[in-house]
C-alpha positions, 0 to 999 in steps of 0.5 A, spaced: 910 280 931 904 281 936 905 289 933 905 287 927 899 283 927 894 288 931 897 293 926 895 288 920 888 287 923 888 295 924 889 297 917 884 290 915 879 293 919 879 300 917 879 297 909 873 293 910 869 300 914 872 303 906 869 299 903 862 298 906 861 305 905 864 305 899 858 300 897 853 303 902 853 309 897 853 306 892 847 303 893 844 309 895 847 312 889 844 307 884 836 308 888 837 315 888 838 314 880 832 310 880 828 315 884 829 320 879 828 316 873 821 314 876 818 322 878 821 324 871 816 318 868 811 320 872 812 327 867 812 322 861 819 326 861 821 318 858 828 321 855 830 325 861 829 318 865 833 314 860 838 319 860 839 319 868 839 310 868 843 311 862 849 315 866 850 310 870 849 304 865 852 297 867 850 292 862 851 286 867 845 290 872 838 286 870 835 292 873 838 297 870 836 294 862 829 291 865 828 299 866 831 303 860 828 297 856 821 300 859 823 307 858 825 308 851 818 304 850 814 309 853 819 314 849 818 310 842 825 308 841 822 301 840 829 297 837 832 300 843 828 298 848 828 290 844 835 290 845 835 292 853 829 287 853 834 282 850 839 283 854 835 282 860 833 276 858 840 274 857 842 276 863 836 272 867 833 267 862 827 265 865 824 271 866 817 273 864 817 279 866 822 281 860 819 277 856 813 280 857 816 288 856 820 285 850 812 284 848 811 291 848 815 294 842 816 288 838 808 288 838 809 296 835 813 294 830 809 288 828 814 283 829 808 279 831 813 272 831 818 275 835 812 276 840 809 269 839 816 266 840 817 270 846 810 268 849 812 261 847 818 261 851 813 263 857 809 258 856 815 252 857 816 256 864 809 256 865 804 253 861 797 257 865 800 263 865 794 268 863 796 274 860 801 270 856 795 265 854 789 270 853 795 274 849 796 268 844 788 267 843 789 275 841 793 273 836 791 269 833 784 270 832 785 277 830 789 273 824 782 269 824 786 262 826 781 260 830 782 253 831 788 255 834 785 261 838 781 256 841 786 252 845 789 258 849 782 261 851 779 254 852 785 253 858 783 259 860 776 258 861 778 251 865 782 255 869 779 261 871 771 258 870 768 265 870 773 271 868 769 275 864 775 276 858 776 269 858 768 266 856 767 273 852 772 271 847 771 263 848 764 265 846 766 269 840 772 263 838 766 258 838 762 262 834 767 264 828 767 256 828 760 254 828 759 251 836 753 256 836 751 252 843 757 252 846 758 260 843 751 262 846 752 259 854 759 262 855 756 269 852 750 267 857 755 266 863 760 273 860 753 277 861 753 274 869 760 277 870 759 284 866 751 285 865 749 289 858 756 289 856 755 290 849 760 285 846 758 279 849 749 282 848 752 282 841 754 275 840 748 272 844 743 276 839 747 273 833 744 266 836 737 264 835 
């Protein structure tokens, strides 16, 4: 009996050291994959990177999607890269970071409210976050909405008081509405932060 049990213990002993090499080259493995996807991407070699990710694609991996998401991006395959985002926001649903690259070549195809909806999911995460924020008065002051331009670039102005970006396009949402004082001080304030910046010059000189 006491053979058997110390033979036992051998062989479990031995099966765990397997499988910890096992997974230990499979790790390496997998950041040596990744390795290779980064140096062919800093050669904008973006279809070589993919189809080294794609070898040993594993659709429950958040990485693995999150990074060919990015990839075919940059490669201009931008409903392939929708449907890796996709899934990585399915397999971690409060991401923000997936939900900021799904941005990316929605924006490219011009699915403008599939961003929006996207950014507004960010927003019920975190409603001051800032690249999301700015992005949304963006948008919709390019869509000449400048009431609701107004609402994003004024939180931001609150929440970070003397960012350049922030006051230049609160200036310019408060001059396309007539608040010409209020528009006049934070071009004022815009000037501070990046003197002679021609944009901000620009709408200070619009107001006498």
């Amino acid at each position: 009996m006491e053979f058997t049990i110390k033979r036992v213990s051998l062989i479990l002993g031995f099966l765990l050291i397997i499988g910890s090499a096992l997974f230990a080259q499979e790790k390496v493995s997998l950041e040596e994959v990744f390795k290779q996807s980064y140096i062919l991407e800093s050669n904008a070699e973006y279809a070589k990177a993919t189809e080294v990710l794609k070898k040993v694609y594993d659709e429950s991996s958040y990485e693995i999607n999150i990074r060919l998401g990015w990839l075919t991006y940059q490669a201009g395959l931008f409903s392939e890269s929708i449907a890796f985002y996709n899934k990585s926001i399915s397999l971690m649903p409060l991401s923000i970071e997936a939900r900021l690259g799904f941005a990316l070549p929605a924006s490219a195809l011009g699915n403008w409210n599939q961003v929006i909806t996207r950014y507004n999911e960010i927003l019920k995460v975190d409603p001051n976050h800032y690249t999301t924020n700015y992005r949304m008065g963006m948008i919709y002051y390019g869509r000449k909405e400048y009431q609701n331009a107004y609402k994003y670039f004024e939180k931001l102005v609150n929440l970070y008081p003397f960012d350049y970006d922030a006051l230049h396009m609160f200036g310019w949402t408060n001059y396309r509405i007539g608040k010409l004082r209020e528009a006049k001080i934070l071009f004022g304030k815009a000037l501070m932060n990046k003197p002679g910046d021609a944009s901000a010059k620009e709408g200070y000189d619009l107001i006498r």
